[in-house]
N, C-alpha and C positions, 0 to 999 in steps of 0.2 A: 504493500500500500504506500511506505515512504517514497520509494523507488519513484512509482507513477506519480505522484504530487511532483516529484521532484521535475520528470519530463514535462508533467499541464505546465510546471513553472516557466523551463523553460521554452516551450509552446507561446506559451502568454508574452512573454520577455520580447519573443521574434518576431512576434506580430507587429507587438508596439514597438518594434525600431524598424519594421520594413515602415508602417503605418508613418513613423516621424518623417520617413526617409520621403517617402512618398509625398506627404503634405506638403515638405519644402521644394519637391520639385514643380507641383502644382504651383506654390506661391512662385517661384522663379522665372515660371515660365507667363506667367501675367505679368508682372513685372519685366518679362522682357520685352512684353508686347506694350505697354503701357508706357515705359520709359524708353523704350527702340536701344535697350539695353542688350548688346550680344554677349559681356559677361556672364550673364544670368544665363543666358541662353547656351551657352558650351557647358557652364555646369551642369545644369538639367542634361544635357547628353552626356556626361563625363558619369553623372550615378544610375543612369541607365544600368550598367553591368552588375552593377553592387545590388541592385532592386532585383534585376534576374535573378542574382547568388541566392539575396533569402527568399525566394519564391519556391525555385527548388530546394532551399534547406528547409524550411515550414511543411512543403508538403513530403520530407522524408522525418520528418520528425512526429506527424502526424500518422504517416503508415506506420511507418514502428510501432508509434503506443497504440495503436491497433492491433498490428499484429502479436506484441507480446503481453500487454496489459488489458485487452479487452474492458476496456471503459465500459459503463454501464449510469440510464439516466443522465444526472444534470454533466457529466465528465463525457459522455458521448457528444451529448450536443454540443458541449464546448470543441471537443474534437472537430464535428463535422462542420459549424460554426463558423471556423478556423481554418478548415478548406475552403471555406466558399469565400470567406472574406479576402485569403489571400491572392484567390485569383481575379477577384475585380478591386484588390492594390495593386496586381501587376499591370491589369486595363490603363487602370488610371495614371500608372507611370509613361506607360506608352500612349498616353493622348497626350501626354504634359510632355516628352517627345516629340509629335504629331505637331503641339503647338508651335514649338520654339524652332521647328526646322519651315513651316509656315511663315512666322514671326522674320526668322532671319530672312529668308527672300522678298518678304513687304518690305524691308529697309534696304532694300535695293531697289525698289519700285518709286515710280514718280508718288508724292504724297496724295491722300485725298483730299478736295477741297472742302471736308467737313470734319466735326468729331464725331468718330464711332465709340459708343457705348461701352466699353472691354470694360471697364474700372468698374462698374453696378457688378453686369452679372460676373465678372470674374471674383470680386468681393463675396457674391452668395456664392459664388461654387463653390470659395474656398471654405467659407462659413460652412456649408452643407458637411467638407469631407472633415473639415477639424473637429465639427459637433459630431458626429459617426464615431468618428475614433474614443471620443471622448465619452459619448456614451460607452462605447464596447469597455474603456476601462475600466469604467464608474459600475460596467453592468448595470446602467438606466435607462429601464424604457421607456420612459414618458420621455426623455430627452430626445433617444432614438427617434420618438414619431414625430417630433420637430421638424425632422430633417428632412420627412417622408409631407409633409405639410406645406413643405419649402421648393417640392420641385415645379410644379408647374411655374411661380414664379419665372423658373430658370429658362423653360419650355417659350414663355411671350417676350421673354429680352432674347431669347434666341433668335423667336421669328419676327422681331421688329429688324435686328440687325441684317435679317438678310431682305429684308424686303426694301431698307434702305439701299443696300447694294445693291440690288436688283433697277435702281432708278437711278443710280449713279453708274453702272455699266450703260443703259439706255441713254444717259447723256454724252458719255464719252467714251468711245469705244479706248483710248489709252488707256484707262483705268481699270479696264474689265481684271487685267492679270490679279490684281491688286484687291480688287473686288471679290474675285472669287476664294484668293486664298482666305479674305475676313470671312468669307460665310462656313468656310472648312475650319477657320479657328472659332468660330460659335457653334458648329455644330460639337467640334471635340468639346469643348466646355462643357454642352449638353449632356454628353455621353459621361463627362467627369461625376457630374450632378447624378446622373442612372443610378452609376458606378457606387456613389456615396449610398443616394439610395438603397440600392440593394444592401450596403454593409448595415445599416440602421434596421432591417427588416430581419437580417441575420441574428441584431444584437436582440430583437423584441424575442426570435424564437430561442434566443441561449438563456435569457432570461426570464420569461412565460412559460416556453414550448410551447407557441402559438405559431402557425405559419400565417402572417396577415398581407401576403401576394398576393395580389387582385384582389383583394379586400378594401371594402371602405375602412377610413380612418374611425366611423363610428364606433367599428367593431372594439 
């Protein structure tokens, strides 16, 4: 029984450092797009590797205590919990990726003649994945369902941002490249937001053993 405590520990331990690792790439990668910062932007690709490493160390640490501890109830679902969150932390590395290799070719582009939105909804996506994580430490679900409360939010600053490009491509065909890449860096945001999502829906069933997908929030 020590033995196993000792593996959830450290389980628990490598979540919460892929999860840090993670959230600062996300933050970095707004900040590159927001300040036309390329600094920000090669470090987001430089822990790329390092998010991969505990991806696969999480989910060998997770087979193992399967295969030799057989968890049972609340230490299961922490187990299975644990697999799911880490593979939409990996998602969420590789849109914050997505973003900053986007990012960097816009700051090669002619500028737009307006302000596009990044700073709102990059502020709630971030908001979204820091609150996730935080719930999964605290093991909070009513915080968890903040998060799940928070994405459509994320859903109409997405489709405001592209509908703006959509009318700034129609005025100027130079700007279409530049145009398209901002709609590819609000959709990845979008998909960050999912991504959070899902970890919050993770933490209500580690902590309930409720599954509330596709569920109203009443439930």
């Amino acid at each position: 029984m020590l033995l196993m405590q000792e593996e959830l520990n450290t389980l628990n331990e490598t979540l919460q450092e892929m999860g840090a690792l993670v959230a600062q790439s996300i933050h970095r990668s707004v900040m590159s797009l927001v300040e036309k910062n390329e600094d920000y932007a090669h470090q987001v690709l430089r822990d790329e590797s390092r998010i991969n490493q505990l991806e696969m160390q999480i989910d060998d640490l997770a087979t193992t205590l399967i295969a030799r501890q057989t968890p049972v109830a609340s230490d299961m679902r922490f187990v299975v919990a644990a697999i799911k969150i880490n593979t939409d932390l990996e998602r969420m590395g590789d849109m914050a990726v997505g973003i900053v290799e986007r990012s960097l070719a816009a700051m090669r582009q002619p500028e737009l003649p307006l302000e596009v939105g990044f700073t709102e909804i990059g502020n709630l996506v971030e908001s979204m994945v820091l609150t996730s994580l935080d719930a999964f430490v605290k093991r909070d679900a009513q915080l968890a369902r903040t998060v799940l409360a928070a994405d459509d939010a994320v859903d109409k600053l997405r489709n405001s941002i592209t509908r703006q490009m959509i009318e700034v491509m129609k005025l100027d065909p130079v700007m279409v490249e530049r145009a398209l890449d901002y709609i590819l860096i609000a959709r990845r945001l979008e998909r960050i937001a999912d991504h959070a999502t899902n970890v919050a829906e993770d933490v209500i069933f580690l902590v309930k053993g409720i599954d509330v997908r596709h569920r109203s929030l009443a439930e």
